[in-house]
Each structure stands twice: as C-alpha cells, then as structure tokens.
LUMSE-424947 format. One record per residue (C-alpha): x, y, z; residue in one letter; residue number from 1. Coordinates in nm, 2 decimals. Example, Ala and Ser with C-alpha at 12.3 -4.5 7.8 and 13.67 -1.06 7.14 Angstrom:
# LUMSE-424947
<east->1.23	north->-0.45	up->0.78	type->a	seq->1>;
<east->1.37	north->-0.11	up->0.71	type->s	seq->2>;
# end
This chain:
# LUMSE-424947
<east->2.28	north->-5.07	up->-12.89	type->x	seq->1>;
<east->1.96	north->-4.95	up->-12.75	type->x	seq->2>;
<east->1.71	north->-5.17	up->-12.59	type->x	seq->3>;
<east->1.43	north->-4.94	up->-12.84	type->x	seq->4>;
<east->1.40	north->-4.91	up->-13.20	type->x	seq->5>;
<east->1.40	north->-4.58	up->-13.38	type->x	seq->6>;
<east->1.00	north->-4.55	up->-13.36	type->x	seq->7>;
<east->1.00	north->-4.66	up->-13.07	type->x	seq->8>;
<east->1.25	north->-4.37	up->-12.97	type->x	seq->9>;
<east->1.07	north->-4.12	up->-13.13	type->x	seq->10>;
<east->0.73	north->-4.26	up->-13.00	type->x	seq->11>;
<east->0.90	north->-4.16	up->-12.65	type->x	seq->12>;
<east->1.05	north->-3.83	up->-12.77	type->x	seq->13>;
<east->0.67	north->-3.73	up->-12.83	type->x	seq->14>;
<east->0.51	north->-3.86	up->-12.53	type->x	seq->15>;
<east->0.79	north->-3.68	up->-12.36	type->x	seq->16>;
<east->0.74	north->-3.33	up->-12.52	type->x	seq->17>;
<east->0.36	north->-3.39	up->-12.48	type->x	seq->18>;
<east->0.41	north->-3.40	up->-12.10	type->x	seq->19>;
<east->0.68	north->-3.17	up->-12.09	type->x	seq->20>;
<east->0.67	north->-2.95	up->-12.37	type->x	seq->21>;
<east->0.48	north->-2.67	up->-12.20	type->x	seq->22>;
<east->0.71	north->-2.61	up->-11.92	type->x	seq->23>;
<east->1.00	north->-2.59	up->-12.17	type->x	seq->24>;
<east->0.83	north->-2.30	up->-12.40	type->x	seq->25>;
<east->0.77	north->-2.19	up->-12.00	type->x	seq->26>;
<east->1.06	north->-2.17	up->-11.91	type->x	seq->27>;
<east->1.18	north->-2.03	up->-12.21	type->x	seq->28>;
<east->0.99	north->-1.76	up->-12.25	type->x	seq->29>;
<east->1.01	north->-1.68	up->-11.88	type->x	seq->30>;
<east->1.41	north->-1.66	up->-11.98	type->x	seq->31>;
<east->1.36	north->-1.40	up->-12.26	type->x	seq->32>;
<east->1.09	north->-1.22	up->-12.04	type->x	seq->33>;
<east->1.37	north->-1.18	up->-11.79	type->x	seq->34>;
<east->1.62	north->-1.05	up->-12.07	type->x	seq->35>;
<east->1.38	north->-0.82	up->-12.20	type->x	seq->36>;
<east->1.30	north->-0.69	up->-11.82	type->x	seq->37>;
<east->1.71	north->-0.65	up->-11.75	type->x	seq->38>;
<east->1.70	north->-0.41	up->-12.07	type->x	seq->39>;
<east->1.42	north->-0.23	up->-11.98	type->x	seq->40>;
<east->1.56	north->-0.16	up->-11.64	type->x	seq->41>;
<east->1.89	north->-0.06	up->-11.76	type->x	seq->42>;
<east->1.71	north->0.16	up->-12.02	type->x	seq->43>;
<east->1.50	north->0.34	up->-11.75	type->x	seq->44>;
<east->1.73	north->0.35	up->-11.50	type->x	seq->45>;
<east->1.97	north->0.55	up->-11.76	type->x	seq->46>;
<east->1.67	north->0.77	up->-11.91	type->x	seq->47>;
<east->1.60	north->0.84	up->-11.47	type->x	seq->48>;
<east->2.01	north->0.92	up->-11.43	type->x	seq->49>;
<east->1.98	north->1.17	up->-11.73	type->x	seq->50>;
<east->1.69	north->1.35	up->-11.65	type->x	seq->51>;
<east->1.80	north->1.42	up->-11.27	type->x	seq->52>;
<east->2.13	north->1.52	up->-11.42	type->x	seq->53>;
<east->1.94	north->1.76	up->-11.62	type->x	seq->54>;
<east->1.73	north->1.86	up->-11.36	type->x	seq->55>;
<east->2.06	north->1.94	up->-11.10	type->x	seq->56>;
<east->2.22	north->2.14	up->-11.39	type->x	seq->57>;
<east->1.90	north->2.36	up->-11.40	type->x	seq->58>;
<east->1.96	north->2.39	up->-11.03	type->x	seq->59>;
<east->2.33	north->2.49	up->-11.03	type->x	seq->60>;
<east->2.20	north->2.76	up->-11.25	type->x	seq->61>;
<east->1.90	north->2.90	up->-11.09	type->x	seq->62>;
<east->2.14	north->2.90	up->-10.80	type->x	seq->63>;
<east->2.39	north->3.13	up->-10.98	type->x	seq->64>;
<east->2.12	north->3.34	up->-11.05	type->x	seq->65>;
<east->2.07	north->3.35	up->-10.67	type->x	seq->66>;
<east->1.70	north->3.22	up->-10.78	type->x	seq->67>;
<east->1.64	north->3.04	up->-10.43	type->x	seq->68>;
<east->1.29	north->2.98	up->-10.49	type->x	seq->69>;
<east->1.37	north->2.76	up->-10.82	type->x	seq->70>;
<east->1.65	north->2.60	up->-10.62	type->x	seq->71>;
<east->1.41	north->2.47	up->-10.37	type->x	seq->72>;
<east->1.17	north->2.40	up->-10.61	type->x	seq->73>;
<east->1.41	north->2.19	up->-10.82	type->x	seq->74>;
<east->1.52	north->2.02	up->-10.47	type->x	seq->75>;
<east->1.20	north->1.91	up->-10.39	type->x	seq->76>;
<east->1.11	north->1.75	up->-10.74	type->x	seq->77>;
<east->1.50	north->1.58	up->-10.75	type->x	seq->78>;
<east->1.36	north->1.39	up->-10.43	type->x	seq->79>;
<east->1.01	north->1.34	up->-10.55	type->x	seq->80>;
<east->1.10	north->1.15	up->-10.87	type->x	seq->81>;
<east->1.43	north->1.08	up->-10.89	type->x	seq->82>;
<east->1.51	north->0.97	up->-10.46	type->x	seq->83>;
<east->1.77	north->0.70	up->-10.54	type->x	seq->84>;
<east->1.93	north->0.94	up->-10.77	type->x	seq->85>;
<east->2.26	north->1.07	up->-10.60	type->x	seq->86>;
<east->2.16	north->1.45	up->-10.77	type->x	seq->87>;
<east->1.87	north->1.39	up->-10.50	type->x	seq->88>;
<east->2.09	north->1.42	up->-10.22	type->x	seq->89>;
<east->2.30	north->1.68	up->-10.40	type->x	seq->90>;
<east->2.00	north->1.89	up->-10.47	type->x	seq->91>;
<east->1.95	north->1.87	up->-10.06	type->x	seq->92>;
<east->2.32	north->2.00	up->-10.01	type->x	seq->93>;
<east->2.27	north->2.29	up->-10.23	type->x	seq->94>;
<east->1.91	north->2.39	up->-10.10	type->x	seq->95>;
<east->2.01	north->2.36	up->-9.76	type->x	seq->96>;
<east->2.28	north->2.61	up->-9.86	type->x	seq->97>;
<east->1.99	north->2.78	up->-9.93	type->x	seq->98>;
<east->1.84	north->2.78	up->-9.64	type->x	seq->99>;
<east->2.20	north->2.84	up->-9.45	type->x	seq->100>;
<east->2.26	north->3.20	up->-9.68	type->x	seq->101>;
<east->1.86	north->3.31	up->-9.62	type->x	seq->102>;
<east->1.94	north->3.24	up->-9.21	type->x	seq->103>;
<east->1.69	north->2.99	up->-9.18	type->x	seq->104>;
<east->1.92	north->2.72	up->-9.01	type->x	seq->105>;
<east->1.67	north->2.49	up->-8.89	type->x	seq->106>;
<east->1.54	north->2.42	up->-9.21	type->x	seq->107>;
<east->1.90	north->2.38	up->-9.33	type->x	seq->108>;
<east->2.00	north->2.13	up->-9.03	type->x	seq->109>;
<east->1.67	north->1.91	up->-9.13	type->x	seq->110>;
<east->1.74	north->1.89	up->-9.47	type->x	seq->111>;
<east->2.11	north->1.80	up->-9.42	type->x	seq->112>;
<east->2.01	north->1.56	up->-9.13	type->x	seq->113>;
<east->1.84	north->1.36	up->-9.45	type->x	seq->114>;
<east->2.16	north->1.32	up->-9.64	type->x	seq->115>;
<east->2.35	north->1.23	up->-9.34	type->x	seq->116>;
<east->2.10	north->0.94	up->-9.28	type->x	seq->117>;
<east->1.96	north->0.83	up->-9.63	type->x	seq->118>;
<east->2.21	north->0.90	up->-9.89	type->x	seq->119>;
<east->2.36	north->0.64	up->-10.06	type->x	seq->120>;
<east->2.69	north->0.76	up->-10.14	type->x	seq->121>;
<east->2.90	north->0.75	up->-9.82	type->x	seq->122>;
<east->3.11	north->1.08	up->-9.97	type->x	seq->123>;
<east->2.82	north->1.28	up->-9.95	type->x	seq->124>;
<east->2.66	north->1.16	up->-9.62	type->x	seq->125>;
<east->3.02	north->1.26	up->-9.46	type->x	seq->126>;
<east->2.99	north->1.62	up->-9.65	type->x	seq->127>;
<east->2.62	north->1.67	up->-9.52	type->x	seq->128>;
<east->2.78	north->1.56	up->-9.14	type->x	seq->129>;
<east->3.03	north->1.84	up->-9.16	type->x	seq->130>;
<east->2.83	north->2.11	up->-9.25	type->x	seq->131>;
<east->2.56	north->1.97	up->-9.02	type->x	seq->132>;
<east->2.81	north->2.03	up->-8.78	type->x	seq->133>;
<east->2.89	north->2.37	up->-8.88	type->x	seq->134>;
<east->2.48	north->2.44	up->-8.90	type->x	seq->135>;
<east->2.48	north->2.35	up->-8.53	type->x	seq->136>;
<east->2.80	north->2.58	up->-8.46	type->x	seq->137>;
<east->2.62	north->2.85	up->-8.53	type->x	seq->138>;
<east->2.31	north->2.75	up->-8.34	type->x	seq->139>;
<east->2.48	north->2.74	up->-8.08	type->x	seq->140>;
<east->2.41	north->2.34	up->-8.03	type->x	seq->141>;
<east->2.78	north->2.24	up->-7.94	type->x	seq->142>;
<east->2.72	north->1.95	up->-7.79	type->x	seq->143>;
<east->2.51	north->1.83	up->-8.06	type->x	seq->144>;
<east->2.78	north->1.91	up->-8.31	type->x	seq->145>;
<east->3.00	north->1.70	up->-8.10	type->x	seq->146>;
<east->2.80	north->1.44	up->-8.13	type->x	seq->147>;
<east->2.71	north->1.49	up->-8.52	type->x	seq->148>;
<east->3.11	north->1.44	up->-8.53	type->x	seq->149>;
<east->3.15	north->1.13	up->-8.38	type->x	seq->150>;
<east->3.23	north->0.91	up->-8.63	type->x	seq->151>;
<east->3.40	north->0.51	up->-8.59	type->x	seq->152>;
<east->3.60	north->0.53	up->-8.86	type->x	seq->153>;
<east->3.61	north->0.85	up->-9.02	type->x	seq->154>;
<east->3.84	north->0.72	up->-9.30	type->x	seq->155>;
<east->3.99	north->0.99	up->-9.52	type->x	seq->156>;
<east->3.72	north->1.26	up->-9.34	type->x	seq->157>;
<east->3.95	north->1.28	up->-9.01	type->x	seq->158>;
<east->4.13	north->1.54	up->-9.04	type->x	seq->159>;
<east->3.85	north->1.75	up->-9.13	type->x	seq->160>;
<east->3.65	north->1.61	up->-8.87	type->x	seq->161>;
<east->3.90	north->1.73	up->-8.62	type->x	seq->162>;
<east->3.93	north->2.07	up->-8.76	type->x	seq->163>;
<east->3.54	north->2.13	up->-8.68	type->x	seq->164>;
<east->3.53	north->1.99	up->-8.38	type->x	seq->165>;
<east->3.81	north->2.23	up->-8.27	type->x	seq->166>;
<east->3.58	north->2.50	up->-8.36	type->x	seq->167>;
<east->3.32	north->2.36	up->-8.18	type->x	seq->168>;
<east->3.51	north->2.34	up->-7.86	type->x	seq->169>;
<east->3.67	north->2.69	up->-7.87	type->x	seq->170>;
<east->3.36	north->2.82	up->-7.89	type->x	seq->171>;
<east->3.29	north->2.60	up->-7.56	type->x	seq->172>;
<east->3.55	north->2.81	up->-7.44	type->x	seq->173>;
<east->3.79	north->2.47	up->-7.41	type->x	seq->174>;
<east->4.07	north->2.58	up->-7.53	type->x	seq->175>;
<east->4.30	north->2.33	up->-7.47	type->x	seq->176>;
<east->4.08	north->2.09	up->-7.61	type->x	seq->177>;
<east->4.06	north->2.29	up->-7.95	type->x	seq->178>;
<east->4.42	north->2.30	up->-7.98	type->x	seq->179>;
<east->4.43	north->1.93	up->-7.95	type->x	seq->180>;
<east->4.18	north->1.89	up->-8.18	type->x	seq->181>;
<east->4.33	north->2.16	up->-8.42	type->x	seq->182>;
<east->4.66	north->2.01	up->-8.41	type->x	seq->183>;
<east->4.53	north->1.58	up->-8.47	type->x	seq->184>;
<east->4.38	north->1.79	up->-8.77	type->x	seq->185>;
<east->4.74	north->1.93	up->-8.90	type->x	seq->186>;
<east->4.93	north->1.59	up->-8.81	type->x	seq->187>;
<east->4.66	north->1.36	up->-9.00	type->x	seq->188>;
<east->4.65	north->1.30	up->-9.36	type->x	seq->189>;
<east->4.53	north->1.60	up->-9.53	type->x	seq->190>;
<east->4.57	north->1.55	up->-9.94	type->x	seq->191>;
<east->4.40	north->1.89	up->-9.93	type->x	seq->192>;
<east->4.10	north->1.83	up->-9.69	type->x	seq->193>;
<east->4.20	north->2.15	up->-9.47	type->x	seq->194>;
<east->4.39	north->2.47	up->-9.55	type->x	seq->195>;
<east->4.71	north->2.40	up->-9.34	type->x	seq->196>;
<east->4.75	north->2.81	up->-9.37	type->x	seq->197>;
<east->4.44	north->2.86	up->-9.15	type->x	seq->198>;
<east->4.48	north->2.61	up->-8.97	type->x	seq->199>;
<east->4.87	north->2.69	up->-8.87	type->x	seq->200>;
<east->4.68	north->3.05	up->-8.77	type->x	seq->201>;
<east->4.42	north->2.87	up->-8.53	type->x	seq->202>;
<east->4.70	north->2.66	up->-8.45	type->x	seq->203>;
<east->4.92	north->2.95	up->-8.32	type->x	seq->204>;
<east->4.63	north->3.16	up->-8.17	type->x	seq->205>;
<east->4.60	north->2.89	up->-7.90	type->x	seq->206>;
<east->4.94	north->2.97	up->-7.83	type->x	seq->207>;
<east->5.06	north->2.61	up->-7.99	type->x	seq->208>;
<east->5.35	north->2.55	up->-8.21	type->x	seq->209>;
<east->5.23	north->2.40	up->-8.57	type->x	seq->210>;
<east->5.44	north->2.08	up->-8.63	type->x	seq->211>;
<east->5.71	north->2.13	up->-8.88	type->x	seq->212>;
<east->5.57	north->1.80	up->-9.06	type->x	seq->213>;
<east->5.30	north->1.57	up->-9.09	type->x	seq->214>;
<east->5.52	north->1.32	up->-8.89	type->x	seq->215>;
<east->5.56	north->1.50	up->-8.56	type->x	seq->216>;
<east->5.30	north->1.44	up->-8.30	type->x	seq->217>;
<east->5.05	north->1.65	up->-8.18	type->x	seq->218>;
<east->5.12	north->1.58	up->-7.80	type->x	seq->219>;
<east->5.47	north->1.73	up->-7.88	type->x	seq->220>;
<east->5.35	north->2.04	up->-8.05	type->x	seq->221>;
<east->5.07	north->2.07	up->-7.74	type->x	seq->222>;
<east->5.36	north->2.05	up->-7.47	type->x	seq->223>;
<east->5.44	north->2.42	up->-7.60	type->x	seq->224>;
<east->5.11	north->2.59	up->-7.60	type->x	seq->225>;
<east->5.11	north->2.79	up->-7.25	type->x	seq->226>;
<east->4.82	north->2.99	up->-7.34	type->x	seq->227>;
<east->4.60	north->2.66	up->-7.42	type->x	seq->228>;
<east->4.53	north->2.63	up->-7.03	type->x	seq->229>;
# end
C-alpha cells in the first residue's frame, strides 16, 4: 500500500506538473518540430533532385543541338543552385566536353580537375580522372597525366587506367613501357571497360602477342614483343 492517500497523490502529481510541466510540452513540441523539419528536408531535398534533373535533361538537349553556349550556361546554374546535386558534376563532364570539342583544353582540364576533387560520387570522380588524363595527353603534359593516373586502389577502373597510361607513355616514346601497360590492361578484369579489339591492335603494334585469355600473364605475353625495346 502506499505511504500517501489518493489526494495526497494527486496533490504531488500537480506540484510535479507545475515544476515540470513546461519542459514536457518542451520537449514535446521540440519532438514534432523535429518531425516536421525531417519532412521538410526530404520534401526539398526531392523538389532540389527534380529540378536539377530537369535542368541536366535541358542540357543533354541543348547539347544535341550542338547549342554550347546553353550547355555552359546550364553547367554553370547546375553548380550554382543545385552543387550537391550529382547532375552538378555531370553538367561539368558534359561542358568540359564542351570545352574539349571547341579546343579550349585548359578550360576543360579545370573544370574536370573539379569533379575529380569535389564530386561526391566516386564513379564519376574516376570518369573525370580519365579524361583528365586524356585532356593532358593531348597537351602534351605526360607526366602530369601520369600522375593524374595514379590511383591506390583503382578498383574496377584498372584496366582502364592502364589502357591510358599506355598511351601516355607511347607518346613518351617508352615503348616498352606502353606495351606493359597495354597488356596489365587486356589481362585485368575488363566487364566491358576497354575494347579488347583496339586494344589487341595496340597490343600487336608494339610487336607484343595479345594473351589468348584473361588468365595468362602479361610478363609472358611481353617476353615476345622484340620490337618493344
């Protein structure tokens, strides 16, 4: 039995609520504050993910059109209002295309520098690193393409990786390095990452053997390259 009687239980209830009772409706409405904020968030964040789609789909299109100017335009506004938008980094893929088809490949190396660096998505940071790459290829940078190709762990991107950086070296004029490079490329896992035809070509140019499988090694298939020296 307890020590009080009902009033004098309810008499506590009271003075309890009296001194509490204000951080309950607190705490309370703090909680459905919360709720409310969650729903607006996820409200806005899907109105944000449906305009920049929008917005990118207008780009494809001005970019069919070969409209470059709207495509940088569009590019621009994708990373003004919608940054942490994935179609943000996108948008810098296609205008530094742009940039890449109108010959102005130092405006297309910066922009794809910011993808490497900022995007989000670790897909399209490697994609911007290739054609980075590529970018400084053709400006002649090799040794900075090298280094834009070092990568730890390069994951699913190796082969391709490989591939480019065998370009870059034959146009070093290392040879035997390309080769090696070209032929880590065709023994790695590809799943459709390089086209094995042109690279067989590059493979045999070089004066190398293309491996008859994915399983044979490269050091094997480089023995047999006389013309790689």
């Amino acid at each position: 039995m307890s020590e009080y009687s009902e009033a004098e239980q309810w008499q506590r209830a009271k003075d309890w609520l009296k001194a509490n009772g204000l951080w309950i409706v607190a705490g309370v409405a703090i909680g459905a504050a919360c709720i409310g904020g969650w729903r607006w968030y996820g409200e806005r964040s899907t109105a944000q993910a449906e305009a920049a789609s929008s917005r990118y789909d207008e780009m494809i299109e001005a970019f069919t059109r070969s409209d470059k100017t709207r495509v940088i335009t569009i590019s621009d506004d994708l990373n003004r209002d919608y940054q942490s938008s994935p179609y943000a980094a996108l948008g810098t893929l296609m205008a530094a295309r742009v940039h890449v088809e109108a010959n102005e490949l130092d405006k297309a190396a910066a922009s794809l520098k910011s993808v490497m660096d900022t995007a989000s998505d670790e897909e399209i940071r490697m994609i911007a690193r290739l054609r980075l790459a590529r970018v400084q290829l053709a400006q002649t940078k090799y040794d900075d393409a090298l280094a834009t190709l070092k990568v730890d762990q390069p994951g699913e991107f190796a082969t391709r990786l490989a591939e480019v950086r065998g370009d870059v070296l034959l146009a070093k004029g290392d040879r035997a390095g390309a080769l090696r490079e070209y032929l880590a490329a065709r023994v790695g896992k590809n799943e459709g990452r390089v086209d094995i035809d042109l690279l067989d070509l590059k493979i045999r140019d070089l004066g190398g053997t293309p491996p008859a499988s994915t399983e044979d090694s490269p050091e094997g298939a480089a023995a047999a390259s006389p013309k790689a020296s």
